[in-house]
C-alpha positions in Angstrom: -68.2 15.6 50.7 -67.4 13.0 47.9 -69.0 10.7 46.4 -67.5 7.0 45.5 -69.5 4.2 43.1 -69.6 0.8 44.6 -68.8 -2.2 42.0 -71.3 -2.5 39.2 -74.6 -4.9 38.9 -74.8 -5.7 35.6 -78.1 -7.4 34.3 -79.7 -8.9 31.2 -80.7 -11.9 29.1 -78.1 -13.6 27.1 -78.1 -16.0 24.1 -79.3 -19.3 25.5 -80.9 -17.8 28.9 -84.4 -19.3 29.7 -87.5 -17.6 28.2 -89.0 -14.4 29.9 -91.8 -14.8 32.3 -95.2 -13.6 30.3 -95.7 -10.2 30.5 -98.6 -9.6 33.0 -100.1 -6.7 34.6 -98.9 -3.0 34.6 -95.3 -5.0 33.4 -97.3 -5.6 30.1 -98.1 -2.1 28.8 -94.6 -1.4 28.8 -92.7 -1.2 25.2 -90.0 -3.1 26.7 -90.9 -5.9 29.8 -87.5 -7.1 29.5 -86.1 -3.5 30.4 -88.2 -3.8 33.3 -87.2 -6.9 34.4 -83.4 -6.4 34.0 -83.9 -3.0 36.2 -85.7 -4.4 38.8 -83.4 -7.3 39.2 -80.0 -5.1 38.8 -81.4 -2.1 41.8 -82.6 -5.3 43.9 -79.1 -6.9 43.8 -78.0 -3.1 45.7 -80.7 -2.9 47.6 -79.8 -2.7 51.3 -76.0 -2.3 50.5 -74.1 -0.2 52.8 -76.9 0.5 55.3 -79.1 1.9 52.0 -82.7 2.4 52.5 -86.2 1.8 50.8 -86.2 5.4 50.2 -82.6 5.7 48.6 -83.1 7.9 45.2 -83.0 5.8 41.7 -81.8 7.7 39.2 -82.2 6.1 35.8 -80.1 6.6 32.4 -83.0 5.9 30.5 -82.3 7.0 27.4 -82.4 4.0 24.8 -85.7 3.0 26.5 -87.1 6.1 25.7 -85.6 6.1 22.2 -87.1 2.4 21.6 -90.9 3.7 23.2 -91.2 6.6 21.4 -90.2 4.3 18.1 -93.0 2.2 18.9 -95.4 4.9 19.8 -95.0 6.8 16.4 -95.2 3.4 14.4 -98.6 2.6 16.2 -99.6 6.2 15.4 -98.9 5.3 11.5 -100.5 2.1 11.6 -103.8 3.1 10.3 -105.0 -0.8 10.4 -104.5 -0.2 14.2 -106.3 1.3 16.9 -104.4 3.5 18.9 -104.4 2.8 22.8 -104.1 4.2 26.1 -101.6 2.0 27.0 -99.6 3.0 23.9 -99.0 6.4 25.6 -98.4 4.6 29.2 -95.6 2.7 27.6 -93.8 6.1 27.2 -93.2 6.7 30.5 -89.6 5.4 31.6 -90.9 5.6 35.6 -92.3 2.3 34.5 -88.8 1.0 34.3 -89.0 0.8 38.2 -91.8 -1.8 38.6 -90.5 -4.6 39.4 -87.7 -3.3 41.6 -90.8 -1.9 43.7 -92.3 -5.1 43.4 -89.1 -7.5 44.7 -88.2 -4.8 47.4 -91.1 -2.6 48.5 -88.7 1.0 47.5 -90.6 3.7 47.9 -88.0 6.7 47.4 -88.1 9.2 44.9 -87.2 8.4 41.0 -85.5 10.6 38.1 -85.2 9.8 34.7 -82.6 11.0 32.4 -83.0 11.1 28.5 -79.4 12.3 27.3 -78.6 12.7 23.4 -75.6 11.4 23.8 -77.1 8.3 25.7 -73.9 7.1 27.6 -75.0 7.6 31.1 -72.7 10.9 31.6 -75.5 13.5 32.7 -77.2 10.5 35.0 -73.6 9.7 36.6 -73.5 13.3 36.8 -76.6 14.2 38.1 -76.2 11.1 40.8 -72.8 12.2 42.5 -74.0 15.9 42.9 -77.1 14.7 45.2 -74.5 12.6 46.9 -72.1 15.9 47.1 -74.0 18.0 47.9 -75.9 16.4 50.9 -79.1 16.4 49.4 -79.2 12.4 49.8 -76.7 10.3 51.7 -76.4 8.0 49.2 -77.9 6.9 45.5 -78.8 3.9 43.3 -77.7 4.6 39.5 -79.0 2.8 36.8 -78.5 2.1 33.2 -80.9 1.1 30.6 -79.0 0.1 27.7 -80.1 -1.5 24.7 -77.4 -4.0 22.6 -77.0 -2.6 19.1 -76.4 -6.4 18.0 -79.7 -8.3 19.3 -81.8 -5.5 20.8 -81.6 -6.7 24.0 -81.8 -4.3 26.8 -79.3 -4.7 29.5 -79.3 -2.7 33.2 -75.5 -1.4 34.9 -76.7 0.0 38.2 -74.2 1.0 40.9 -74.9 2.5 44.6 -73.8 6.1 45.0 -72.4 6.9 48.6 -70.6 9.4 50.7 -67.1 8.4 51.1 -66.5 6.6 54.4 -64.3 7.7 56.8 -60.0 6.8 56.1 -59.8 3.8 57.9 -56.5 1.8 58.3 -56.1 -0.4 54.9 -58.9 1.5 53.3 -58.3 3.4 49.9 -58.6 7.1 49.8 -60.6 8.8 47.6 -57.5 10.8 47.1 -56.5 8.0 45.4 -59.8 6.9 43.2 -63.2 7.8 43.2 -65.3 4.8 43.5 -64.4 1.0 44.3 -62.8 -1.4 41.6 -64.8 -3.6 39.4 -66.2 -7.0 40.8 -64.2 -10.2 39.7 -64.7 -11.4 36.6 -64.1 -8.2 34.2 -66.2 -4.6 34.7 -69.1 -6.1 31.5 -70.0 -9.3 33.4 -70.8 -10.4 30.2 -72.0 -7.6 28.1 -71.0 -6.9 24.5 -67.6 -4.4 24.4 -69.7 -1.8 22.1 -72.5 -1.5 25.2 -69.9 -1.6 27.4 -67.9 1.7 25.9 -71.5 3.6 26.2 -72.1 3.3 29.9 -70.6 5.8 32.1 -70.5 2.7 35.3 -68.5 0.7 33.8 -65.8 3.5 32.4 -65.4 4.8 36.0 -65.2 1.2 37.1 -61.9 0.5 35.0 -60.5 4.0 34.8 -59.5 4.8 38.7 -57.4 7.0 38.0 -60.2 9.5 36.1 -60.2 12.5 37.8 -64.1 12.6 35.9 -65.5 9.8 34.9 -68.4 11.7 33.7 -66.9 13.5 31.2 -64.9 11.3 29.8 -64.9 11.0 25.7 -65.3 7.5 24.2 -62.8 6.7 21.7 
């Protein structure tokens, strides 16, 4: 049984875009409600693809959002003119990256969250396609969380993880490639080149003819 990525989401703010909603709620202890807010937008645009479900597994890359919390967490914990706070600690927790998608779509399915060193999505892309192989979920959404070196910015790739269909006249093989090509417009949709090289989504997206897009070294 193989698994096959459909064409990337890609979502996040850009230079110019309209200010953020106010943070509000549960979306307000986070350390990052922009993170949240490009994730839950980026799953929603999947949601429902291919006959997907509101119990479809989300796995999360999360590993620049964790590396941004905890950075925050250990500065409050310095700051002696500060009070440390619960929500501190709640801000920690990456399954609060998933908010708003619940929100927007009522998902209810289970959630993992990977923290990798090298933080380029590999283990999560990984991780995704064996569920998918080996038939412990028909199919997965995949998510990046990935933070722009340049403004700081956090930016979601998400992708929907799926058994292969069945060879159909006119319909590509996986014999031949191992997910579906890029959307128009270019695999970033926008996003910096240097983010674009870190996530694993968009690699397999341009390189067909990878046997692994996973473990694929970036130059």
């Amino acid at each position: 049984m193989k698994a096959v990525l459909d064409a990337p989401v890609v979502r996040g703010r850009s230079a110019g875009d309209p200010p953020p909603p106010p943070a509000t709620g549960a979306r307000r202890l986070l350390a990052e409600p922009e993170a949240v807010d490009a994730v839950g937008e980026a799953l929603a645009a999947l949601h429902g693809t291919g006959g997907a479900t509101g119990t479809v597994p989300v796995v999360l890359a999360a590993t620049d959002y964790c590396v941004r919390a905890a950075d925050a967490f250990a500065a409050h914990c310095e700051d002696s003119a500060r009070r440390l706070r619960p929500s501190d600690s709640v801000a920690l927790e990456a399954s609060g990256l998933l908010q708003r998608f619940t929100a927007l779509t009522g998902w209810q399915g289970p959630g993992y969250a990977i923290a990798e060193p090298e933080g380029d999505g590999s283990a999560a892309l990984r991780f995704a396609r064996a569920l998918v192989e080996s038939g412990r979920a028909p199919s997965v959404y995949l998510c990046e969380v990935l933070r722009r070196a340049d403004t700081g910015a956090f930016w979601a790739v998400a992708t929907h993880v799926h058994q292969e269909p069945a060879d159909r006249p006119g319909h590509r093989s996986a014999d031949a490639a191992d997910h579906l090509p890029a959307t128009a417009g270019g695999p970033a949709h926008g996003l910096d080149p240097v983010t674009s090289r870190r996530s694993a989504v968009l690699r397999a997206s341009v390189r067909p003819s990878s046997p692994d897009p996973a473990e694929e070294q970036l130059p």
